[in-house]
C-alpha positions, 0 to 999 in steps of 0.5 A: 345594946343602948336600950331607950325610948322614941320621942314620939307616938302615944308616949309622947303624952308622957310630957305633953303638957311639960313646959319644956317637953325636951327636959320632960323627955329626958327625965322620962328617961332617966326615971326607966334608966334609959339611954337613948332616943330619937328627935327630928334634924330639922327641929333641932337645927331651926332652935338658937344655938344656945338651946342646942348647947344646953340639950347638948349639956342635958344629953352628956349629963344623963349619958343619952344618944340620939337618932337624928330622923331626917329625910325628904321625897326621894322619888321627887319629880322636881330635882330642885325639890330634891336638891334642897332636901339633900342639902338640908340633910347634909347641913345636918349632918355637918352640924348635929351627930356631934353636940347631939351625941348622935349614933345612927340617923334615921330616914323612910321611903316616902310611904305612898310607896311599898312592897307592893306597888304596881307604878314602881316596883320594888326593884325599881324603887331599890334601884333609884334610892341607892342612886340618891342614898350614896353621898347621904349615907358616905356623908353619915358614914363619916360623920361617925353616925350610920344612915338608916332606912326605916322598915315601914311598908318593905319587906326586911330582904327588900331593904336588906337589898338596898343595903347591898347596893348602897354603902354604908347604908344601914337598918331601922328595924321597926319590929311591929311594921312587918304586919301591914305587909303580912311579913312575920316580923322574925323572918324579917328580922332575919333577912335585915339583921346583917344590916340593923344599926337600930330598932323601933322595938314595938309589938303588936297583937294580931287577929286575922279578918274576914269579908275582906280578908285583912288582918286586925292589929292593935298595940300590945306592950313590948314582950306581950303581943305577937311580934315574938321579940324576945326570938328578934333580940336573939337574933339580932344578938347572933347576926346584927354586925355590932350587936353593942352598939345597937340603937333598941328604941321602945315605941309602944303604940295605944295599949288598951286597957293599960295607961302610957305610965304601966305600959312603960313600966311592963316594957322595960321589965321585959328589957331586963328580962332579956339579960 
């Protein structure tokens, strides 16, 4: 497994103010002797060559990988709209995994759908996304940086579905996302784990709510809330098809009482503990 850290979310305030945030991220890194992160396709490819060469210098340096986020509406109306957004990712693909050190591109169903919508069901939301996803996931297929779908609002068999029908599609295992669709994050674990290429490794802790029945979560330090990580590690150990290849993203959400420094710090003691 390449353990590392996402480049966004409440760890982004880490480097916020840095006059180069890029440098600062890296140095975060290199501090928590981490090895890996993600940053968006199109930021990358709107910079000057030169500036992509020197991050490209900057990856090799500290033996960094990347996951290139990349994406567009896939369930958009307007096939130009969608045409363009095909070939921005295919641009991507032709240009980034290599200088970027890129080993898995990661993408998400637009978020106005779920498990559990009614104007498209998941089947049919399955069923359209393998269609589309075919020529962008063969392109990152041989390109040497497997596509994956990020596990959001879907259940793990959901997505492990789409995989089934898509070659060469993978997995974004987002461990903590499981709970705004009432998921266990093991039992979805299990169900995506032949298919993970990487993680959003995250945890959360969760109380249950009442009049309206809800369920109340808030960030907790990797290893210390309810997403029982350490049995998700060992799942993914036992059934995740490249288990040493993995992509193991640290994302920590606002953890009260702990400041984004401590945080990181308990979070990656709990990396080592897992051996």
């Amino acid at each position: 497994m390449i353990w590392g850290l996402t480049s966004g979310g409440w760890m982004s305030g880490l480097v916020h103010s840095a006059a180069d945030r890029y440098r600062a991220h890296l140095d975060l890194l290199r501090e928590h002797d981490l090895h890996a992160t993600e940053w968006g396709a199109d930021a990358l490819l709107e910079m000057p060559a030169g500036r992509r060469e020197e991050l490209a210098g900057w990856l090799e340096e500290q033996d960094v990988r990347t996951a290139l986020w990349m994406g567009f509406d896939y369930f958009a109306a307007d096939p130009g709209e969608a045409r363009r957004g095909a070939d921005a990712m295919l641009q991507a693909l032709e240009e980034l995994p290599g200088p970027m050190r890129a080993r898995m591109c990661s993408t998400g169903i637009p978020r106005t759908y779920h498990h559990y919508s009614h104007d498209l069901p998941v089947a049919e939301q399955v069923e359209r996304l393998a269609e589309v996803l075919a020529p962008l996931a063969a392109a990152a297929h041989r390109a040497g940086c497997p596509l994956a779908i990020h596990k959001v609002s879907h259940f793990g068999a959901d997505l492990a579905d789409l995989c089934r029908q898509t070659p060469h599609l993978g997995i974004l295992l987002d461990t903590g996302n499981a709970f705004l669709i009432g998921e266990l994050p093991v039992v979805g674990a299990e169900a995506a784990a032949p298919h993970v290429v990487g993680t959003h490794f995250k945890d959360h802790y969760v109380e249950p709510g009442f009049c309206p029945l809800s369920l109340k979560v808030r960030g907790a330090v990797p290893g210390e809330g309810d997403a029982e990580l350490r049995r998700i590690h060992e799942i993914l150990q036992r059934r995740a098809p490249r288990p040493d290849e993995l992509l193991m993203l640290l994302e920590i959400d606002p953890v009260e009482g702990l400041t984004q420094r401590e945080a990181l710090r308990r979070a990656v003691d709990f990396v080592h503990s897992l051996g």
